[in-house]
N, C-alpha and C positions, 0 to 999 in steps of 0.2 A: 759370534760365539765360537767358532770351527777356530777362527783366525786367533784369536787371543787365549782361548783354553774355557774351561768350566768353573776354574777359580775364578779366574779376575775377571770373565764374562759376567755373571752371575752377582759378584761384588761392584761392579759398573753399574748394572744395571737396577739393583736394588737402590744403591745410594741415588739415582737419577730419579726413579718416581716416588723415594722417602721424601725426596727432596721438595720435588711438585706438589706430591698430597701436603706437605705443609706449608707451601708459597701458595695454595689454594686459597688459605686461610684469610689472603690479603686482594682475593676478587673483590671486584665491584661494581661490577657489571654481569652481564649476560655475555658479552665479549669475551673478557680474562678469563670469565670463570669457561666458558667455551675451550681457549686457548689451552687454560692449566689443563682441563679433562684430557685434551689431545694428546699433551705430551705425557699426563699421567698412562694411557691408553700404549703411547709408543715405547715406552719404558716398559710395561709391564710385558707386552708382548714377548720379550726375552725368558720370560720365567720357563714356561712351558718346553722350547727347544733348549734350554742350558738345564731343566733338570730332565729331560729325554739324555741329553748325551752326556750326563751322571751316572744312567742306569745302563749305560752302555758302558761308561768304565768301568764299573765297580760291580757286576753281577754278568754271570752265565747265563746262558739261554735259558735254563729249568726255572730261573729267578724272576725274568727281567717282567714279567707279565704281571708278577705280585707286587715287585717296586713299583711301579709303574701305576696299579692300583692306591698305592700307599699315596705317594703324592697326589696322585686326580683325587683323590677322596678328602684330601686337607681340604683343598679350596674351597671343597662341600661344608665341610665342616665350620672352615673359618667364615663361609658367606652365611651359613646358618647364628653364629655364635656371635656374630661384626655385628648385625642391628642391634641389640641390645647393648654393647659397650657402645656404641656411635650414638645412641638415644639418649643413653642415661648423661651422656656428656653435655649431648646440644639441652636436652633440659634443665642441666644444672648450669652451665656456662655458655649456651649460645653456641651460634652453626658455625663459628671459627675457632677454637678449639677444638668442636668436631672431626674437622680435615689435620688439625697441628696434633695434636694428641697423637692418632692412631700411627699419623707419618714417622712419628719419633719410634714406632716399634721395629722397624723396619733397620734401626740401628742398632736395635739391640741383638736382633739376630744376624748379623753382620758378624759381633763380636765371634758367638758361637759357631757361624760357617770359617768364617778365616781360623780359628782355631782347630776344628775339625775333619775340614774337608782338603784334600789331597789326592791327586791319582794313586792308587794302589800300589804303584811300583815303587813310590817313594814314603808311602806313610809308614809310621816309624809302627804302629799299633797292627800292623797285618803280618799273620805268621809267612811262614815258608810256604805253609800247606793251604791258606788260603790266598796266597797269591799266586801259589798254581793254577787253583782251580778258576779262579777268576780270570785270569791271565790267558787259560786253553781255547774256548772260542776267539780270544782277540792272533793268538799265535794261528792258527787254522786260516782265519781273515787275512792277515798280512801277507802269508804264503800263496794265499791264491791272487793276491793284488800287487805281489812284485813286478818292479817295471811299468806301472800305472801312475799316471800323475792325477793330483787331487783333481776329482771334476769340479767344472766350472756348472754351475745353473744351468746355462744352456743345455750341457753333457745330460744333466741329473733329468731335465727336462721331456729329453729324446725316450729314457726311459718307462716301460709301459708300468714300472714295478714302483716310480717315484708319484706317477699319476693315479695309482691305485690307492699309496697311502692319501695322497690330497683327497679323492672322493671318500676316501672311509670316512673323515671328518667333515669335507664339505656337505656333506649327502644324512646325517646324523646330529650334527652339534646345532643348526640351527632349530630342530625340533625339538632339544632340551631347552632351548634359550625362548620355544614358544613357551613351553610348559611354565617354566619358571617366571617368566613378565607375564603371561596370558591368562593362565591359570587359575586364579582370582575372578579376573572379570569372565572366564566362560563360565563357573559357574553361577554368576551375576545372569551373565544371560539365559543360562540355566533353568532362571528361577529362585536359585539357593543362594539365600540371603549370604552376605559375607561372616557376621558372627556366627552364624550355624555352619556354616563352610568353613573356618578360622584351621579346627584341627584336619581336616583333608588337606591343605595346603602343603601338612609338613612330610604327608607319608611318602609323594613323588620322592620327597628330597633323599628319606632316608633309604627307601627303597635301592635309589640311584647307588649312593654310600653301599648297602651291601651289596648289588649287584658286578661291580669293582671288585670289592676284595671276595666274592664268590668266582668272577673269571679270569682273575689273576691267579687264581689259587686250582682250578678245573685244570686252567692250561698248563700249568706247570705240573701238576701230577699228571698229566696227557704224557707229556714230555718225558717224565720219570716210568710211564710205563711202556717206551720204544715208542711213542708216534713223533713221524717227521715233524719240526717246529711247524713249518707252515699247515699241516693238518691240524696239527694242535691250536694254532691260530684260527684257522679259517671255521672248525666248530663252529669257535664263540660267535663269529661273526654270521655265521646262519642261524646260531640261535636268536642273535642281537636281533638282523636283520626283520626274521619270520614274525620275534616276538612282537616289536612292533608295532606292528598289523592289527594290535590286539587296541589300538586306540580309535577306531574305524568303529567299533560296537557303542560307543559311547554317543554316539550321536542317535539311539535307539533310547536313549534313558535319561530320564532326569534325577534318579534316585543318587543321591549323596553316595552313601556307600557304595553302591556299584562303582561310577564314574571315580568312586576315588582307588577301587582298586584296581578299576582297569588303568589306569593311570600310574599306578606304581610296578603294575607286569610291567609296562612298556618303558617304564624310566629304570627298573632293573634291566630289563633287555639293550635298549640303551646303552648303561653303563657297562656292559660285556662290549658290545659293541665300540664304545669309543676306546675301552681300556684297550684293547688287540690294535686300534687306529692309533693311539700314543704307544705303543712299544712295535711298530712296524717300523718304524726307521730304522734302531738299533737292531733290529734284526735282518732287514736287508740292509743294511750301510755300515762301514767300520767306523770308526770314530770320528774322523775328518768330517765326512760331508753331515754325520748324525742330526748337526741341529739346524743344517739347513733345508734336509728337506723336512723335519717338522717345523721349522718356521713356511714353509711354502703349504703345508698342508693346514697351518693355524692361520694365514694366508688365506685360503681357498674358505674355511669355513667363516670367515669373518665377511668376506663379501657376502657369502650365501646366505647369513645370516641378517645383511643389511638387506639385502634384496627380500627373501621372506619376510623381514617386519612392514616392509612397506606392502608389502601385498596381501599380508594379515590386515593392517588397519584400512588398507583401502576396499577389500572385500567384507568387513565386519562392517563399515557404513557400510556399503551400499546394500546389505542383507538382512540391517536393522529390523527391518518389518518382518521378518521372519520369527522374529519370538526368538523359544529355544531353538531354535532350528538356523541361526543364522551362522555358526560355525561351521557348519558339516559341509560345506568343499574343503575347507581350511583343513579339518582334523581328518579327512579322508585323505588327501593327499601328505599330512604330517604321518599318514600312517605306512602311506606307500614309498614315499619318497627314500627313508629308507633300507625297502625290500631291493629298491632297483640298486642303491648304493653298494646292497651287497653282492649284486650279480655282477656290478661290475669289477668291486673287490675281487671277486673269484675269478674274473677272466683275467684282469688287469698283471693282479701279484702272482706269481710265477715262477719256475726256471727257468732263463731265454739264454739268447746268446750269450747275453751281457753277462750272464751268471758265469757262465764256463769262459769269459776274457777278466773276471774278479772284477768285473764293476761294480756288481753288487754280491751279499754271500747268497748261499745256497741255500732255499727253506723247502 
């Protein structure tokens, strides 16, 4: 994405897994259909770091925390809003159509990005006055990064400021992704029946949704009223981090509502939390290295998340006999894990050398 740009990054890679999700349609087996998931998986992977280093072209530091909220918050939306069009199809026409159907939207909004989307110095639609202002964090950046050649991974690596962003998301995403597969069956083991549990399912979701566009929108009026970005950031992230914690009491209770609202503190906490972990890049990095090291930090949370699922299914057997009580190391430790993420957020992201040689900006 750095090497080819945010247009035709983005446009590559959409048509790649439109593509897949509708050559899915023609599995036939347990194999293809294995196979197409992969490469639909490897394709989409791009989304995330190509519109990170969107919001890093086109919005100043007071913005980029609210952009950044806007998109995390579609995918919420469109994973909430996709089972129902994906259901009504395979009932009316069967599980291939399912996959071909929804693949062909993916073209339709293709039309609308190539139409609309352009770096700011060149789109015919941006005044004077707002290509200044968009423009003054990127002119600040370049100034302190003259004479610096694009870092290499290795380079991005060394840095304690690129492993800070990896753990905000490693340390974080795979506990939304318990909630959201898990969710269901703990309160199964709970006790609460799945129909009488049906509307707690959805409040995590929406919770998450405002918890987004609440610390996209904290941090940038932080910012508006003189606090340093990285203060302004690091808040949310002790809010996220502490809030958390607050899914550790749930293992005390089997009552529906409680467990489902402590369950939506912790999935708005959360979404503070990852929203400040998807706009860290464009804030320590100028545009070049932007989407790779959020691809290295979407990277880091994708192992941590396969590692945690198998350690969730392999500790829920063996604790079966425990009744309700057989998730409570699982959600004790989804509680802490994390608090630690965020101590090391705070020690990690920084001003260091690397700041004052323009390897990364200054928060």
């Amino acid at each position: 994405m750095d090497r080819v740009g945010t247009r035709r990054g983005l446009t590559l890679t959409v048509i790649w897994y439109s593509t897949i999700s509708m050559l899915t349609s023609l599995a036939n087996g347990f194999y293809s259909f294995s196979t197409f998931r992969f490469l639909l998986g490897a394709g989409e992977s791009a989304n995330w770091p190509a519109a990170t280093k969107a919001v890093s072209e086109w919005f100043p530091k007071r913005e980029r925390a609210l952009a950044t909220a806007l998109f995390d918050s579609g995918s919420s939306i469109g994973g909430a809003v996709a089972p129902f069009i994906v259901l009504w199809i395979y009932f009316r026409w069967g599980w291939r159509p399912a996959f071909m159907i929804p693949g062909t939207l993916g073209f339709f909004w293709l039309i609308v990005w190539r139409w609309l989307y352009y770096p700011p110095e060149i789109h015919h639609r941006v005044s004077r006055a707002e290509l200044e202002m968009i423009v003054a964090d990127k002119n600040e950046s370049i100034a302190s990064q003259q004479g610096t050649a694009r870092p290499r991974w290795r380079d991005l690596l060394k840095l304690p400021q690129t492993w800070g962003t990896i753990i905000a998301k490693t340390f974080t995403d795979p506990v939304f992704f318990f909630i959201t597969e898990w969710f269901p069956i703990y309160l199964v083991a709970k006790g609460i029946g799945l129909k009488s549990g049906l509307i707690a399912i959805w409040i995590p979701f929406l919770a998450a949704d405002l918890g987004s566009f609440a610390a996209g929108g904290i941090s940038g009026s932080l910012i508006k009223r003189g606090w340093p970005l990285g203060a302004a950031r690091k808040a949310l992230v002790i809010f996220g981090g502490i809030g958390m914690t607050i899914l550790i009491p749930t293992i005390f209770t089997t009552n529906l509502y409680l467990i489902a609202l402590l369950f939506a503190v912790a999935t708005f906490c959360y979404a503070s939390f990852t929203t400040m972990a998807n706009v860290l890049p464009s804030d320590l990095y100028n545009s070049e290295p932007v989407a790779s090291v959020s691809g290295l930090s979407g990277t880091g949370a994708g192992i941590g998340t396969i590692v945690a699922f198998k350690l969730i299914g392999y500790f829920s057997d063996v604790r079966q006999a425990s009744g309700t009580h057989s998730f409570d190391p699982i959600v004790i430790l989804a509680g802490l894990v994390p608090f630690v993420g965020m101590i090391l957020v705070l020690l990690l992201v920084r001003n260091t050398a690397a700041t004052d040689q323009g390897l990364v900006r200054r928060i």
